[in-house]
N, C-alpha and C positions, 0 to 999 in steps of 0.2 A: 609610641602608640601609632596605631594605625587608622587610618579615617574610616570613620563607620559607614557599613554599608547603608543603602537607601533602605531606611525603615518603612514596613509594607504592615498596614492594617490589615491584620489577619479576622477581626470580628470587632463589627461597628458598634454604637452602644444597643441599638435595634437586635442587631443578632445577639449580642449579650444579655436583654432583657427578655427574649426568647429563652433563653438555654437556663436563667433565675427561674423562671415562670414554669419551664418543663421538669426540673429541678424540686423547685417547691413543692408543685405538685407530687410526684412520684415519692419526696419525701412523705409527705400527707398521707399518701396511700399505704405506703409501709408500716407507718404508724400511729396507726388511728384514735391508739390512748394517749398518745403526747409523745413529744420527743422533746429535749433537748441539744439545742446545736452549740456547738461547741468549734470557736474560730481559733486558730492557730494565728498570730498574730504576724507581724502584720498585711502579709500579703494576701489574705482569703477576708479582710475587711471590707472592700467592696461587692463580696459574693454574698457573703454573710447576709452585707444590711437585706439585698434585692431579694437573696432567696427567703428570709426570713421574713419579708412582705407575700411572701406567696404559699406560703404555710398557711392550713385550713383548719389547724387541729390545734389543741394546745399547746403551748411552745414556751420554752425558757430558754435565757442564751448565757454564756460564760466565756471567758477568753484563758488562754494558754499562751505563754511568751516563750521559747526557746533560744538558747545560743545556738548560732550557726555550728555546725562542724566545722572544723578546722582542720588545718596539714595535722598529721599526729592525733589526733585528740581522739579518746577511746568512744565517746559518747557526746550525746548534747547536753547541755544544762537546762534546768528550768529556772525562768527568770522570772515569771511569774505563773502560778500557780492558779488552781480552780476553787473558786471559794463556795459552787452551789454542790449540795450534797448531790451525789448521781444516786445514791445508791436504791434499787432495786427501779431503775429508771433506764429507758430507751437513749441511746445519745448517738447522737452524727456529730462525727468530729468536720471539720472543711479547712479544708487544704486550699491553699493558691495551685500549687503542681507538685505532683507526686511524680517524682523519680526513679533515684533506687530505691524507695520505699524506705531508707534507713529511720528519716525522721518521722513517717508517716506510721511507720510500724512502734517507736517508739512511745508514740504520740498515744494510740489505740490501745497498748498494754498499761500507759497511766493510766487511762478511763478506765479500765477495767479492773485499776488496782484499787481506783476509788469506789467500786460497788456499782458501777452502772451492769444492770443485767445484760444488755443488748448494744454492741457496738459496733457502729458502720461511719463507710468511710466518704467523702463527699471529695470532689476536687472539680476547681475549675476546668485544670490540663491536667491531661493523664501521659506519660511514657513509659506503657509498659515494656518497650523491648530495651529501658534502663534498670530495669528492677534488677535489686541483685538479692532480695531476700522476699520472700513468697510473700504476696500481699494483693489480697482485693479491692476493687476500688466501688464499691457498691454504686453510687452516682456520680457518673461523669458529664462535664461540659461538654469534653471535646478532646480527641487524641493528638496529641499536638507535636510540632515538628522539634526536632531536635534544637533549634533556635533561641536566642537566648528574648523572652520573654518582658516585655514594659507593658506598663499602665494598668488599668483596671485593679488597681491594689498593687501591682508586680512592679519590686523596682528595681534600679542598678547603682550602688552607693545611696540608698536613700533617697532618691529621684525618680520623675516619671511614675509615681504613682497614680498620681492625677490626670491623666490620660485619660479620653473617657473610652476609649476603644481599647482592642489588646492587639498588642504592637509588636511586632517579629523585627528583632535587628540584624537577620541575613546572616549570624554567626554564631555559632555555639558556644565561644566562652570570648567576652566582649572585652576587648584593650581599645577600647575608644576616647577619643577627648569630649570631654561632656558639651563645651561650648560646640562643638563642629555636631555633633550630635544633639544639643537641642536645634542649633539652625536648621539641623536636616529634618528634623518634624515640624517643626515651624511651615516650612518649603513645604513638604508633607498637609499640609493643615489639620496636625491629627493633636492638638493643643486644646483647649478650649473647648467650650461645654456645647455639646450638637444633642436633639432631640434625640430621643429614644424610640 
């Protein structure tokens, strides 16, 4: 493994609570008879709770669990499932970060299989010049660096979720030692719970 680069706060919890709030908003607008949001688990759980405090209109929420793609594997699994009926209902699905679009686009054809009329797609980070199959990203946070992503829901092995900022670790696909990389945000002060 190699030592991690110096992790650089890309968006403080302030600018995050900003980009929920612009968020919420615009969903609201979109859909002024209700929507259902619908969170991809679990990396779009801290987008989820904020922008669904910022929702003006009536609102129901549902979670979706998928298996990671893997080396080989044809498709992702669902690990859990949607238990609110969609059907003949508005839904925004939210993403942590949309890529190649593989899981995002699978994600949007479930909803749709469930009878939601109208489905759009929410993400905190967006890369579009990763897409490798057509997909829109109806609301986006922010177009993000090819970087590999911590905190604000985003982890790596199950960690740094709890990050209250969103965290760029300097390298697109991370071989780091967890210990050398929690010290280095530690050093960072990007740990622990800072106003909004």
């Amino acid at each position: 493994m190699r030592p991690p680069a110096r992790p650089v706060e890309l968006l403080s919890p302030r600018d995050l609570a900003g980009i929920a709030r612009r968020l919420g908003t615009e969903i609201s607008v979109g859909h002024p008879r209700g929507v259902v949001l619908v969170g991809v688990l679990s990396g779009s759980v801290c987008l989820l709770a904020d922008v669904l405090r910022c929702v003006t209109v009536a609102c129901a929420v549902d979670f979706l669990a998928l298996s990671s793609y893997a080396p080989g594997a044809v498709r992702v699994q669902v690990l859990h499932d949607l238990g609110l009926d969609l059907s003949d209902r508005d839904v925004v699905v939210v993403e942590d970060v949309v890529d190649t679009g593989l899981s995002a686009r699978y994600v949007c054809d479930l909803v749709t299989r469930h009878g939601a009329r109208r489905v759009r797609l929410c993400a905190l980070a967006d890369r579009p010049g990763r897409r490798i199959v057509p997909l829109e990203v109806d609301y986006v946070g922010l177009e993000a660096p090819e970087d590999f992503l911590v905190g604000y829901g985003l982890g790596l092995a199950g960690r740094y979720r709890n990050l209250p900022g969103l965290v760029s670790l300097g390298v697109a696909d991370p071989d780091v030692d967890a210990d050398e990389l929690d010290a280095a945000l530690r050093r960072a002060a990007l740990y622990g719970t800072r106003p909004a």
